[in-house]
C-alpha positions as CSV (number, residue, x, y, z in Angstrom):
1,X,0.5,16.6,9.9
2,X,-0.3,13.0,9.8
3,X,-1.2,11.4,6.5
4,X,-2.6,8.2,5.1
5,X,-2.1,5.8,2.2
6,X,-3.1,2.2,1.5
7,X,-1.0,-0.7,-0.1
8,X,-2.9,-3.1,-1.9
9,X,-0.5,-6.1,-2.3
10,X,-0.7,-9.5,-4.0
11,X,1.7,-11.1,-2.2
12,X,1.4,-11.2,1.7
13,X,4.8,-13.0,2.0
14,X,6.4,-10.4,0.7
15,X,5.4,-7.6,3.4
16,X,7.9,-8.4,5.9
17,X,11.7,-8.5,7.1
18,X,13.2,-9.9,3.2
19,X,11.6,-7.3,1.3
20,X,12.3,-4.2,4.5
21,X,15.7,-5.7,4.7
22,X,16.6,-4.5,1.4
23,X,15.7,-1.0,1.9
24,X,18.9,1.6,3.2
25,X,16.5,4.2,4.4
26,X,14.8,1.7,7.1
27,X,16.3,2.4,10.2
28,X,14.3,0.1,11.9
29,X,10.8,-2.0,11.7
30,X,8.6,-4.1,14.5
31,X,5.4,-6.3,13.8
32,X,1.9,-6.0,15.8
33,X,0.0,-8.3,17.1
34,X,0.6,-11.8,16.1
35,X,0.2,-14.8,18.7
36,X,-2.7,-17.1,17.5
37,X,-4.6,-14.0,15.7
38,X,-1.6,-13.4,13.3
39,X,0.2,-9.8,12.8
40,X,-1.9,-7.1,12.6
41,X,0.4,-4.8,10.9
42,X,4.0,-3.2,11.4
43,X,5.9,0.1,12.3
44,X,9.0,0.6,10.1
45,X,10.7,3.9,10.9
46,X,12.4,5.1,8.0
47,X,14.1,8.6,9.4
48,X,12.0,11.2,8.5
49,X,8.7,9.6,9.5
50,X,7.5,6.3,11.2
51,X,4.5,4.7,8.8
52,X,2.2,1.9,10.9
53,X,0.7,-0.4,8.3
54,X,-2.2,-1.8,9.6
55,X,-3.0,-4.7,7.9
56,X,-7.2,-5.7,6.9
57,X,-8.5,-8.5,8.6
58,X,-9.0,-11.3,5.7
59,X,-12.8,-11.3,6.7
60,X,-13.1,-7.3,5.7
61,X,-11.2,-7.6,2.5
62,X,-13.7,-8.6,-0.3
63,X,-16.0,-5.7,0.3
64,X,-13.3,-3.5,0.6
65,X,-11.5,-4.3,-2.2
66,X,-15.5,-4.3,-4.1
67,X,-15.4,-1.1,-3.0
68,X,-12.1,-0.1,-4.6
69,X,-13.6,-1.3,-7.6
70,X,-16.3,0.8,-7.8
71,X,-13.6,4.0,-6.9
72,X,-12.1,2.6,-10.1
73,X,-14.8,2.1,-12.2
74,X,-16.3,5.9,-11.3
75,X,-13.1,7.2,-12.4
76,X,-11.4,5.3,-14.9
77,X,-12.9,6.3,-18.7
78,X,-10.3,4.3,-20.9
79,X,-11.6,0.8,-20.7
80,X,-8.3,-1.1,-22.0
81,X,-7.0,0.6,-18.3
82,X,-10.0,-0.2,-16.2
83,X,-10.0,-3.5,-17.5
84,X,-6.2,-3.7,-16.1
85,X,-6.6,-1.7,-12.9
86,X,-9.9,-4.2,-12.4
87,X,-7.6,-7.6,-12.9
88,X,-4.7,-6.0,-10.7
89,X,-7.4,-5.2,-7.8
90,X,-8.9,-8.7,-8.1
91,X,-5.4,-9.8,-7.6
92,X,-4.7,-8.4,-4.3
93,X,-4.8,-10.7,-1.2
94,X,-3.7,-8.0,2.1
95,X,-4.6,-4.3,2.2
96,X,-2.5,-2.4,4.5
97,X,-3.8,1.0,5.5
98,X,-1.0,3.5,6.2
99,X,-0.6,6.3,8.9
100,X,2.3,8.4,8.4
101,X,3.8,10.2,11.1
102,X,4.3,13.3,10.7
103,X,3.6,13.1,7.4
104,X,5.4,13.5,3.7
105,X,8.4,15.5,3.5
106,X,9.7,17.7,1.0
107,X,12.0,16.1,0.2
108,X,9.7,13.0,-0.8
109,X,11.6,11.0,1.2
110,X,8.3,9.1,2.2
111,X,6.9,9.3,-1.3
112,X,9.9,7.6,-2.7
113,X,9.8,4.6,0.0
114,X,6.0,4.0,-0.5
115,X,6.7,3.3,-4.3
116,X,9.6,1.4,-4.2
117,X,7.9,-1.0,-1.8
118,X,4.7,-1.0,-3.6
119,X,7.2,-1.7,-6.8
120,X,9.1,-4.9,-5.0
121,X,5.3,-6.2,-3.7
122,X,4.2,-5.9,-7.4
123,X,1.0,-4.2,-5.7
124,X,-0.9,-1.0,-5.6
125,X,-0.5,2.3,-3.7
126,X,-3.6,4.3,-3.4
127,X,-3.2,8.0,-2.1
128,X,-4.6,11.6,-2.5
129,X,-7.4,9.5,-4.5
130,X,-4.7,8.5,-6.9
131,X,-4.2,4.6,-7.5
132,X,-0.7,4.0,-8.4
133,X,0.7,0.9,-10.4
134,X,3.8,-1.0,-9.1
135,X,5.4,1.7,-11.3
136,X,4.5,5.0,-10.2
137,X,1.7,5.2,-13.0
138,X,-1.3,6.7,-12.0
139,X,-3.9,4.4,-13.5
140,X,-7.2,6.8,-12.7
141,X,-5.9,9.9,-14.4
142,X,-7.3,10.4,-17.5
């Protein structure tokens, strides 16, 4: 079964082939798009699953991300953490919405790639209505 996540990253220049490079379980990745419009996302196949990121067009991403704030702001009681999950949302430049095919494994294969990207882009991973730090810290759960 297909699933979703979204990156929220701070650092576009990071998305591409020097970060994926690094990774052992990517067998392989390809970009979309691009020409005079830019990329408009990528398909990295990482064995157990292909994930398309989709990358926001620039003009959608302030309401979005205004959005995001209000997810974390209806969910976040401790205010020393909202405060921090507020700056590290305000900090974000690209959102990249994820579709993965066929889904996680049980092996949390998937799972394990997400963070550790999310972890070298020093961004946010937002999934299951949990948003994860760079870290693997869930910052909404209370």
């Amino acid at each position: 079964m297909t699933a979703q996540a979204c990156i929220y990253n701070p650092n576009p220049s990071m998305t591409g082939s020097k970060v994926l490079d690094t990774f052992k379980q990517v067998r392989s990745y390809k970009g979309k798009g691009g020409g005079e419009s830019g990329a408009t996302g990528m398909v990295v196949d990482i064995g157990v699953a292909k994930i398309e990121f989709n990358f926001m067009t620039s003009s959608d991403v302030a309401d979005h991300l205004n959005g995001f704030m209000g997810f974390a702001q209806s969910c976040i009681k401790n205010k020393d953490k909202l405060v921090y999950t507020l700056g590290r949302i305000h900090d974000v430049k690209l959102v990249m919405g994820c579709v993965i095919e066929p889904g996680f494994d049980k092996d949390k294969v998937v799972q394990g790639f997400l963070l550790e990207y999310v972890n070298r882009l020093n961004g946010l991973l937002f999934v299951n209505n949990m948003i994860l730090d760079y870290d693997g810290e869930v910052l909404n759960k209370e």
